[in-house]
Every structure is written in C-alpha cells, then in structure tokens.
C-alpha positions in Angstrom: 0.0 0.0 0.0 3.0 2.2 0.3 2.9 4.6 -2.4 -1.3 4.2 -2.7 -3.8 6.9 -1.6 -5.4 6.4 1.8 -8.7 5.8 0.0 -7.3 3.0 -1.6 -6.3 1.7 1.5 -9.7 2.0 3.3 -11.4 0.3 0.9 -8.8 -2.7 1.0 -8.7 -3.1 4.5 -12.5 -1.2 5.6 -12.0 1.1 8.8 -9.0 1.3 10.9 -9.1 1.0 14.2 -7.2 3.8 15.1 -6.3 7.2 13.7 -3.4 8.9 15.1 -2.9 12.3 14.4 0.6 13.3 14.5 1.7 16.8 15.6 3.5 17.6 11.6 0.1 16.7 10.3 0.4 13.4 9.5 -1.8 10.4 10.5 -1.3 6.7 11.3 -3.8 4.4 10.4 -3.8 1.7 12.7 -5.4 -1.7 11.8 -5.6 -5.7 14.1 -5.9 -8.3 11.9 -6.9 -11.6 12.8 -6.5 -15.1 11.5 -8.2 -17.5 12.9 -7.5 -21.6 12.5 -9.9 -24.5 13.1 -8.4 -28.2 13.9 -11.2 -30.9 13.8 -11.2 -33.6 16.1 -8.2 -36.7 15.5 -7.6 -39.6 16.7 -4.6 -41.4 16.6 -4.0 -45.4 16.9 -6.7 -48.1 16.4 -7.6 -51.1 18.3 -9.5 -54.2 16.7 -11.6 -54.4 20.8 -11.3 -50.7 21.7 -11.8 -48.9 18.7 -10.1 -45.5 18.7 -6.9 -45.0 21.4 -6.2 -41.7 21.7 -8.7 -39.3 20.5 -8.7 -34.9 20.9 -11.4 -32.9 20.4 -11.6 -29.8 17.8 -9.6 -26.9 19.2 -9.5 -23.3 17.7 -6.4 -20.8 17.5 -6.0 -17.4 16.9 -3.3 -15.1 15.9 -3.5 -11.3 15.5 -1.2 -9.1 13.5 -1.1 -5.2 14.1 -0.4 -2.8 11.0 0.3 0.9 11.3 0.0 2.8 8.0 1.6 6.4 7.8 -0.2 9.2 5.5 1.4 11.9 4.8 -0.4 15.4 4.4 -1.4 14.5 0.8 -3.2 11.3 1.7 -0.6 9.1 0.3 1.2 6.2 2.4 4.7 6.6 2.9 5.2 3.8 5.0 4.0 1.2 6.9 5.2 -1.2 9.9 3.6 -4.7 11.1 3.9 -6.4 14.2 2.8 -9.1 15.7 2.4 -7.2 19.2 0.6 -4.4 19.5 2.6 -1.3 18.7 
C-alpha cells in the first residue's frame, strides 16, 4: 500500500481501528488483523476391541497481526510497519 492513496487503503482493509494524528500533520492508520485456525477432532491409533486409542477434540487458535499505516499530508502512504504485538 506504500505509495497508494489512503482511499485505496480503506477500501482494501475497511476502517481502521485507530487514527493517530501526529503533531506535523500526518496520520497513522492503525489496523488488528486476525486469522483465525480450526483443527477438527483426531484420533490417533486403532484397536480391533477398543476402537479409537487416543482421540482430541476440535480446538481453535487465533493469531493477531497489528499494521500501522503512515499518510502523509497529501493522503498518500509513505510507509507502513507490522507487528505481531501491538505497537
């Protein structure tokens, strides 16, 4: 997105979450995104009298990634930084 308006990066990415203004006029754009990861239910080993062993249930992770964009006064990105704290 560096180099791109900031409407262009709206309407990739929808609303930020924050908007810093900065004191030379410039603005961060502050987005979270999250991924989130389903594992289904396994079961490992097999017996002919007690059918499945060793058997987990589903489980669920998530990971979020934090994105600051900076516009400059013209609207345009100049950079951006990504984290996967919160900055």
């Amino acid at each position: 997105m560096v180099g791109h308006k900031v409407s262009s990066l709206v309407n990739t990415f929808g609303p930020p979450v924050k908007i810093i203004k900065l004191q030379n006029g410039n603005k961060i754009f502050s987005y979270v995104f999250v991924r989130r990861y389903y594992y289904p239910s396994t079961c490992t080993g097999y017996s002919y009298y007690f059918g499945a062993l060793d058997c987990f249930p589903p489980s669920y992770e998530e990971h979020k990634y934090y994105a600051n964009f900076y516009v400059n006064k013209d609207d345009i990105v100049y950079k951006a930084v990504f984290s996967k704290t919160p900055f």
